[in-house]
N, C-alpha and C positions, 0 to 999 in steps of 0.2 A: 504494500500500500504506500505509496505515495502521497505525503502529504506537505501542503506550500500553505505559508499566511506571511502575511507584512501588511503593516502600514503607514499610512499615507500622512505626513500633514498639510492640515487645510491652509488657503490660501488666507494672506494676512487678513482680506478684508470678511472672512469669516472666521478667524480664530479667537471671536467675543462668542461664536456658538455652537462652532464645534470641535472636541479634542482632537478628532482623528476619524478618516477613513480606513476603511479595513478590506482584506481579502483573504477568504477560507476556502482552501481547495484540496480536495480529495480524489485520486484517481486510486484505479487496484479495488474499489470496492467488490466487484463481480459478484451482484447477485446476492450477496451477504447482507445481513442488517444490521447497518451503522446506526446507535443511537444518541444524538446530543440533547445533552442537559443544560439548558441555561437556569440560570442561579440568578434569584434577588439581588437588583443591581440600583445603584441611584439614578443615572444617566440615562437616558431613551436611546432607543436606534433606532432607523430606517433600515430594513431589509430587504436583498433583492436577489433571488434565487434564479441568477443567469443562466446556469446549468445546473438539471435535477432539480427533482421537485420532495419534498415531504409532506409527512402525516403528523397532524400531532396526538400525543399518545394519551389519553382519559381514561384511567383504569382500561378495561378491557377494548375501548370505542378506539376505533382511527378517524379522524377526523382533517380530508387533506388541508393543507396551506396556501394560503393564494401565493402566484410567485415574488407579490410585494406586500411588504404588511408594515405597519410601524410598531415597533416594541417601546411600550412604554417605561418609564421607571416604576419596578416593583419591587414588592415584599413579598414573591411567590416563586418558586421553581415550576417549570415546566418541561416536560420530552418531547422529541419529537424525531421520527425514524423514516432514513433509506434506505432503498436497498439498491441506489445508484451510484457513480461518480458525482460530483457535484463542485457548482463553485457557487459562491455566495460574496455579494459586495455589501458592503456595512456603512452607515455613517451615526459616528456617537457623538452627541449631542447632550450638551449642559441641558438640566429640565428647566433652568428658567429664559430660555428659549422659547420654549415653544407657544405659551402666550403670544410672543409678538411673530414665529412664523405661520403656526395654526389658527389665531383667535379663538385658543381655548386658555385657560390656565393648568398649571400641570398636573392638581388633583381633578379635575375634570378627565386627564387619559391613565390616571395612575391603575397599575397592574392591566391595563387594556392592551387588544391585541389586534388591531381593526386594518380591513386592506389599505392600500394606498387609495384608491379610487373612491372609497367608504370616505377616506379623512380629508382627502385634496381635492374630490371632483374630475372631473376633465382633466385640471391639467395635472390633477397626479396619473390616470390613467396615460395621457400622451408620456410623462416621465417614464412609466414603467415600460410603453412601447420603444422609448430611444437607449433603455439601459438593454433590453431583450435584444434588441436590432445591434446594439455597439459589436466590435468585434477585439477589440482592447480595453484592458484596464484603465488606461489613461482617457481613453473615449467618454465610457463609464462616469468615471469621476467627473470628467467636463460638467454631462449634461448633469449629474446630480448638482456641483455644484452651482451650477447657471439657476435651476432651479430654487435653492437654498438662497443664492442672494439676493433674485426679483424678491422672493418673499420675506425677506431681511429687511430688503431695503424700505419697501411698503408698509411694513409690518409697524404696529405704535411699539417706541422703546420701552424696555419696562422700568419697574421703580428699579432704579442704581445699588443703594443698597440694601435692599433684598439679593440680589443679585451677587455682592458683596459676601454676603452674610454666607450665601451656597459657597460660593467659592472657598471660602475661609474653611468654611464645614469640610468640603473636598481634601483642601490640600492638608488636612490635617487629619485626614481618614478617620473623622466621627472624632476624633480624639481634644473636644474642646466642649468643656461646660457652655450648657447654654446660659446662664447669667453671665459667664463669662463672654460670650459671644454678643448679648445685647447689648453688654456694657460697653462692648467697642464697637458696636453701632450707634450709641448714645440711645438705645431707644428701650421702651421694656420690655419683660417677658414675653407678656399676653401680644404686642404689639409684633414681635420676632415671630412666633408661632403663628400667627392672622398670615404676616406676609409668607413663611416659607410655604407653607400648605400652598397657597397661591403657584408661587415659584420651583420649589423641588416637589410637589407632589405629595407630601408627609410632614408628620409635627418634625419638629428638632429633633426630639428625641428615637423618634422610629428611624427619620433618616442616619443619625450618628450610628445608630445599630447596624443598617444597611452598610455603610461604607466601613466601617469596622471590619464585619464581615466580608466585605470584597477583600478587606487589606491582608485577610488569612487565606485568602484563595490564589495570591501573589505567592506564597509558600510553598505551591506545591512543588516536586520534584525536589526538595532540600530536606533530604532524608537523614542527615545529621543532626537537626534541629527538633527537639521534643515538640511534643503539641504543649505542655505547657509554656515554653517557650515561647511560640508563636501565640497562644493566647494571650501570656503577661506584654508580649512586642505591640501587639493591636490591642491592645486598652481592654483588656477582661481581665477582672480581679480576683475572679476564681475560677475554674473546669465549669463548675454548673451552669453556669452563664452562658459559657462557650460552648456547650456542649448541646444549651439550649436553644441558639442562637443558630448554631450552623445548621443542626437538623430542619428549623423552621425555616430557614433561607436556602436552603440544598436539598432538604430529604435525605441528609447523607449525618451521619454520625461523623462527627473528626477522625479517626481511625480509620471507619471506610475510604475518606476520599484522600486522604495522605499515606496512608501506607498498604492502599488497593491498587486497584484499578478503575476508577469512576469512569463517565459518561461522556466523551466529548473534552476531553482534555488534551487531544491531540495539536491542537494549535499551540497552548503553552509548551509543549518540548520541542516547539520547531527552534 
């Protein structure tokens, strides 16, 4: 099996909304069923299933995938299975974004999973026809990002700092009290939780969880490293926590997805 990912960064006059383009590709499947698990994530993506198609997986039900969908930021694990080759082009996206390129706020699409042509219309639908028709990566990326900035540009700016407040949140991977976080907003509590909800989709506190828990899924393959370890690294201050934490956001026990074999991990060992 053959397996490629890399990504892209976005051009400057979009890197207020988005981290990164991405590219996941799998050949050598033959026939076999390959299953990815995405895992509770703070950040949305756009997805676009250039080659190969999936199912998503509901206890026992398959349920196919349109070949564009928007992933929002969620608090939930999901599967979903081929039994093809596949490639798949990504764009991740800060959630207080998407207010000003969808005219929704981001607890409006949190944990939702809705096509392109559901969320954009027509011109999400023509997008999805010029990423299908592209024949390069670079093509790809063009038309998404031509798309991304008409609706940037149009788009109303959001409040600053809220915006601020995510970002802060992010780069410090959940790992900053929130009175400490209003306080260097100058604003209050109840005021910081009004605007994030808006902006990242979740109170402070759910989101700090979220990104914590991404920060442990950065760990994997560093089999030298205990899981207490990596739990005390990513701000948990004790196993229960963590334990409770990663199963609600993965479905996966800490044990399982660090010293198994998990679901769709094959992109982190490229």
């Amino acid at each position: 099996m053959s397996v490629r990912y890399h990504i892209v960064p976005p051009p400057p006059q979009l890197a207020d909304a988005v981290r990164f383009f991405w590219v996941f590709e799998i050949d050598g499947i033959a026939g076999s069923p390959y299953v990815y698990r995405s895992m509770a994530d703070g950040c949305a993506e756009m997805v676009f299933h250039f080659q190969g198609t999936f199912d998503e997986l509901r206890g026992d039900t398959q349920i196919h995938s349109p070949l564009a969908h928007f992933h929002a930021q969620t608090a939930h694990h999901r599967r979903f299975v081929t039994h093809q080759d596949f490639g798949i082009l990504g764009v991740y996206l800060y959630p207080y974004s998407l207010p000003r390129l969808f005219g929704l706020s981001a607890s409006a699409l949190s944990n939702e999973l809705p096509d392109l042509a559901t969320l954009c219309g027509q011109e999400g639908q023509i997008l999805v026809e010029q990423i299908m028709t592209a024949t390069d990566t670079a093509t790809r990326i063009a038309h998404l990002s031509d798309f991304l900035l008409r609706r940037w540009e149009r788009g109303k700016p959001g409040h600053l700092m809220a915006q601020q407040a995510v970002l802060q949140m992010i780069a410090q991977n959940g790992q900053v009290p929130v009175a400490t976080l209003s306080a260097s907003m100058g604003i209050s509590t109840r005021q910081l939780e009004r605007q994030f909800h808006d902006y990242a989709g979740f109170s402070p506190k759910t989101y700090a969880r979220i990104l914590r828990f991404q920060a442990t899924l950065k760990r994997f393959g560093h089999r030298d490293t205990s899981l207490t370890e990596i739990a005390l690294d990513c701000g948990y201050y004790d196993q229960a926590h963590f334990i409770h934490d990663f199963q609600q956001f993965s479905g996966y026990v800490p044990g399982e997805y660090f010293n198994g074999r998990p679901e769709g991990v094959e992109y982190r060992e490229v």
